[in-house]
C-alpha positions in Angstrom: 19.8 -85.9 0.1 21.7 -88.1 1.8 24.4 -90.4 0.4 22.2 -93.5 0.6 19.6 -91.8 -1.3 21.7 -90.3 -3.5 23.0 -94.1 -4.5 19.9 -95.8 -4.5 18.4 -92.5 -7.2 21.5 -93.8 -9.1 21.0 -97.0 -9.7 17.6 -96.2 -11.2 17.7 -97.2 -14.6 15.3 -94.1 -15.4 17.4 -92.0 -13.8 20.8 -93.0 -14.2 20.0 -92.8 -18.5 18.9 -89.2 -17.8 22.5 -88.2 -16.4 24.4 -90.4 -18.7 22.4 -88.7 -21.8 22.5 -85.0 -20.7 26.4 -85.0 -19.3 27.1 -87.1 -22.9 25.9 -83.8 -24.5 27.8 -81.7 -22.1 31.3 -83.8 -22.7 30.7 -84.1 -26.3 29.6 -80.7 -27.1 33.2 -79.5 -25.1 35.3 -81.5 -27.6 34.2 -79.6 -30.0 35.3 -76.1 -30.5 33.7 -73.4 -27.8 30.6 -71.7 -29.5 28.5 -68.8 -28.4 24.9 -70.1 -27.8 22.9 -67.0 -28.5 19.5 -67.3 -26.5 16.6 -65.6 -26.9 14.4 -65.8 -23.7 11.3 -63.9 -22.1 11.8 -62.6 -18.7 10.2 -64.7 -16.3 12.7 -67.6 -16.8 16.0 -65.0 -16.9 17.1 -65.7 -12.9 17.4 -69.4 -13.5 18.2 -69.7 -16.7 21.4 -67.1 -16.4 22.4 -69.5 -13.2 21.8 -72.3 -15.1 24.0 -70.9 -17.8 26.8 -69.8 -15.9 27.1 -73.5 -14.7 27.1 -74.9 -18.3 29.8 -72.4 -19.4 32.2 -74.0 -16.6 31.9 -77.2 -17.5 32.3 -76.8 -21.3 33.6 -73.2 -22.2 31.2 -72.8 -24.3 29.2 -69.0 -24.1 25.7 -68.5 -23.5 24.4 -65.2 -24.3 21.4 -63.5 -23.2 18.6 -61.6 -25.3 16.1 -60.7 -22.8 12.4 -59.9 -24.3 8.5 -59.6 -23.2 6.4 -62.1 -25.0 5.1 -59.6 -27.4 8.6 -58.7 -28.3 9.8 -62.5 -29.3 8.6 -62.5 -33.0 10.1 -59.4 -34.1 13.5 -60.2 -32.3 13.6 -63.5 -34.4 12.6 -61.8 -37.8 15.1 -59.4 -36.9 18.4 -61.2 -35.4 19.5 -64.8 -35.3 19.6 -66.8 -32.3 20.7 -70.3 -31.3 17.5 -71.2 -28.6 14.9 -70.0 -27.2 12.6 -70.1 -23.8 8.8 -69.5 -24.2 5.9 -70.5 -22.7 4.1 -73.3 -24.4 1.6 -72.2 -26.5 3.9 -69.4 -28.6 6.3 -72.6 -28.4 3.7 -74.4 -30.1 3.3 -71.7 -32.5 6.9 -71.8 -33.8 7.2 -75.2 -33.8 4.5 -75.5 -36.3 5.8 -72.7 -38.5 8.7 -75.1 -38.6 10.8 -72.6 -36.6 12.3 -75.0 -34.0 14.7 -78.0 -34.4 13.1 -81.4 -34.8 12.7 -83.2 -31.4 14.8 -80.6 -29.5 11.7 -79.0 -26.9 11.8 -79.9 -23.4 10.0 -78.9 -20.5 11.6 -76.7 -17.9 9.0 -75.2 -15.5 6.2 -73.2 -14.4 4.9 -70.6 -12.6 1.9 -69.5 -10.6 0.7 -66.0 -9.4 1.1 -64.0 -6.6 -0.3 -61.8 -4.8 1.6 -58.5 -3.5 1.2 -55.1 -1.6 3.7 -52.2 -0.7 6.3 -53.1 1.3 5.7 -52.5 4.8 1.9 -52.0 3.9 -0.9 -53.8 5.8 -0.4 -57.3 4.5 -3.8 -58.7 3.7 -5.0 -62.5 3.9 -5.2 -64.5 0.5 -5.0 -67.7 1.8 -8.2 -69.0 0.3 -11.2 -68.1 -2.3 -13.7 -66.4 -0.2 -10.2 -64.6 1.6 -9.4 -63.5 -1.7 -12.4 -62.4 -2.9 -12.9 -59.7 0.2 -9.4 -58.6 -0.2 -9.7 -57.7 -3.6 -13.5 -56.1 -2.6 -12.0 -54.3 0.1 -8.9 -53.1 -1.7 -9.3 -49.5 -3.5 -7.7 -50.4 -7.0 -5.7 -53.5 -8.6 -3.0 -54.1 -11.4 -2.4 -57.0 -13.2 -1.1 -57.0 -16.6 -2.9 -57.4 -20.1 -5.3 -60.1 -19.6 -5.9 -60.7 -23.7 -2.2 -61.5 -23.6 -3.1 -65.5 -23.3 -0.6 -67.8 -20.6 0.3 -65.0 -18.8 0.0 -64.1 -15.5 -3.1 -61.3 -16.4 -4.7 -63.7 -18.0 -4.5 -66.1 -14.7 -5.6 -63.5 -12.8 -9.0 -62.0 -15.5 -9.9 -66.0 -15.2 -9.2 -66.3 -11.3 -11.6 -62.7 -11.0 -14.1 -64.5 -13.3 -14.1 -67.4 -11.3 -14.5 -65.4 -8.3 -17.5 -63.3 -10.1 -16.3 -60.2 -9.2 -14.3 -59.5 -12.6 -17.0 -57.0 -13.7 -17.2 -55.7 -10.2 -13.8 -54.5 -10.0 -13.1 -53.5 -13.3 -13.9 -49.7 -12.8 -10.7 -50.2 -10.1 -8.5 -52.4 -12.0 -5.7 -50.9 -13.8 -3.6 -53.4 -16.3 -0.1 -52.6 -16.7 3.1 -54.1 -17.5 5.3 -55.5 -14.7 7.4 -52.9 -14.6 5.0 -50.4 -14.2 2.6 -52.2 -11.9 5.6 -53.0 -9.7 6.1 -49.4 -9.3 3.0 -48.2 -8.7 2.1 -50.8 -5.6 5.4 -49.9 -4.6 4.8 -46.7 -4.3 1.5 -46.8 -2.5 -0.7 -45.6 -5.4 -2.2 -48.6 -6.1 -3.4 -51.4 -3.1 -3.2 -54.8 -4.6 -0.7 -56.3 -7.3 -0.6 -59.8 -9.2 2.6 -60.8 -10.6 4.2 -63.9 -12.1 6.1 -65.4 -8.4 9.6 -65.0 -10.2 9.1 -61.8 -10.9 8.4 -60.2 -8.0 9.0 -56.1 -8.4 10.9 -54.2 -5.8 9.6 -52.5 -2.4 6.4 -54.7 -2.7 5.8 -57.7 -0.5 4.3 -61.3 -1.5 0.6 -62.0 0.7 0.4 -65.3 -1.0 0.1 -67.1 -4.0 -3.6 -67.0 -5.9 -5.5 -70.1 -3.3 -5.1 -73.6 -4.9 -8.6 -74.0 -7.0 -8.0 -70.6 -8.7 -4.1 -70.7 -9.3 -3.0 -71.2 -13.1 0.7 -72.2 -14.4 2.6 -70.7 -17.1 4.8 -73.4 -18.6 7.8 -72.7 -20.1 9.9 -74.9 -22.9 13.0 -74.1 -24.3 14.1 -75.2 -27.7 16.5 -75.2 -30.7 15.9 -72.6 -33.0 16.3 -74.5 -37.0 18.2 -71.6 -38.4 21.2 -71.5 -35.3 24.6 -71.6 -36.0 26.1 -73.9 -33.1 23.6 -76.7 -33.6 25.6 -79.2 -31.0 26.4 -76.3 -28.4 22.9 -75.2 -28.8 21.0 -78.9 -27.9 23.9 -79.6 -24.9 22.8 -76.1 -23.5 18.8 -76.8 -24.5 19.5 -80.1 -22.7 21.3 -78.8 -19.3 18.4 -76.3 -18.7 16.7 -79.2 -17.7 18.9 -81.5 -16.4 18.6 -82.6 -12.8 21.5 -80.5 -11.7 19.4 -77.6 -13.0 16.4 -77.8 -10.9 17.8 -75.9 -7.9 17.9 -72.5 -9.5 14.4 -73.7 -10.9 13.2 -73.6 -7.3 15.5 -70.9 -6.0 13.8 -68.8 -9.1 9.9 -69.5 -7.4 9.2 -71.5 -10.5 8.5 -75.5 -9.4 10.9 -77.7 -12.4 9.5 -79.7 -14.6 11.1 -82.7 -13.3 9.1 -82.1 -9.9 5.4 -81.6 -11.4 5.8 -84.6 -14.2 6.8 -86.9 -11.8 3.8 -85.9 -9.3 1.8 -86.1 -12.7 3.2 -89.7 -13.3 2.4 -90.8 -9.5 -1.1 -90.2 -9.5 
């Protein structure tokens, strides 16, 4: 951006009360004596969110640590230990906001992600690029992973509905294998199965990205993070809750492959 830009953006009224009101938090929150923000977070958000954090612990001494968990880990983890925050995808969001879990007013939106598909590094790289390329790819390949579609916002579920749409879900499921990430990721890694379909920031090691599921059949899980009622360092919490979506945040958002809230709500507004 350049610096006309930059001071034009300023001297938006929206824009200039979105700074003013997260660095407030920021400032006030470092008067105060440094806290530990204890976060409870799934996976696909960690890359960002650690960045993210890091930069919030320079600018008010405060410490953010990390619980990391799969989705259908997060309830026992809160029965079990307390935490300060939390990032989740929407609808569990949803469901701890209306079991009173979460602080009044203290969600915001922070980003989504799409799908990808991936193969074994240095594999035959296969074209995905649209619906009917898709659709002979995944025909042609000899098996699949993808994780537990039941699961619902998750990247297996994108991919069961994508299949569906496609109506070859039935058709493939003799060579479909559903597996967590970790294991998925190793298996197309190591050659033993063809075709892989991952969450973009989480991409597995020794695999390589064909694309991302084609436009008409690519789904978004959106993530939130949040106040938890029962933490401990209220005001650290919310200025932490707050900077995860700030505007200086959106850069590891993007270097993460997940597109920031600020970007899509904005294109959403436009229309």
């Amino acid at each position: 951006m350049t610096t006309a830009a930059f001071l034009e953006d300023i001297m938006r009224p929206s824009f200039r009360t979105i700074v003013v009101s997260t660095f407030t938090l920021i400032v006030s929150s470092t008067l105060a004596t440094a806290a530990e923000v204890r976060v409870l977070s799934v996976g696909s958000t960690q890359i960002a969110a650690k960045a993210i954090a890091t930069e919030f612990e320079k600018q008010t001494h405060h410490k953010v640590t990390f619980t990391i968990r799969p989705p259908f880990d997060i309830n026992k983890e809160l029965a079990e230990k307390a935490f300060d925050a939390v990032i989740l995808s929407v609808p569990a969001m949803d469901n701890h906001d209306e079991a009173g879990d979460l602080a009044p007013m203290s969600r915001v939106a922070l980003a989504r992600v799409g799908v990808g598909v991936v193969v074994k590094e240095g594999g035959p790289v296969p074209d995905v690029s649209t619906p009917e390329k898709l659709k002979a790819a995944v025909l042609a390949a000899r098996s699949l992973t993808y994780t537990d579609p039941a699961t619902p916002n998750t990247s297996g579920a994108i991919v069961g509905a994508a299949l569906a749409n496609l109506g070859i879900l039935d058709e493939v499921k003799g060579k479909t294998r559903h597996a967590s990430l970790a294991v998925g990721g190793e298996l197309v890694a190591k050659g033993e199965v063809e075709l892989g379909f991952f969450n973009l920031s989480e991409i597995p090691k020794g695999v390589t990205v064909a694309g991302a599921l084609p436009g008409p059949l690519q789904g978004y899980t959106v993530y939130e993070a949040a106040v938890l009622s029962k933490g401990s360092t209220d005001q650290a919490a919310t200025a932490f809750v707050k900077y995860l979506a700030s505007a200086p945040a959106a850069a590891h958002w993007e270097a993460a492959k997940l597109e920031p809230a600020t970007t899509y709500m904005s294109t959403r507004a436009s229309r």
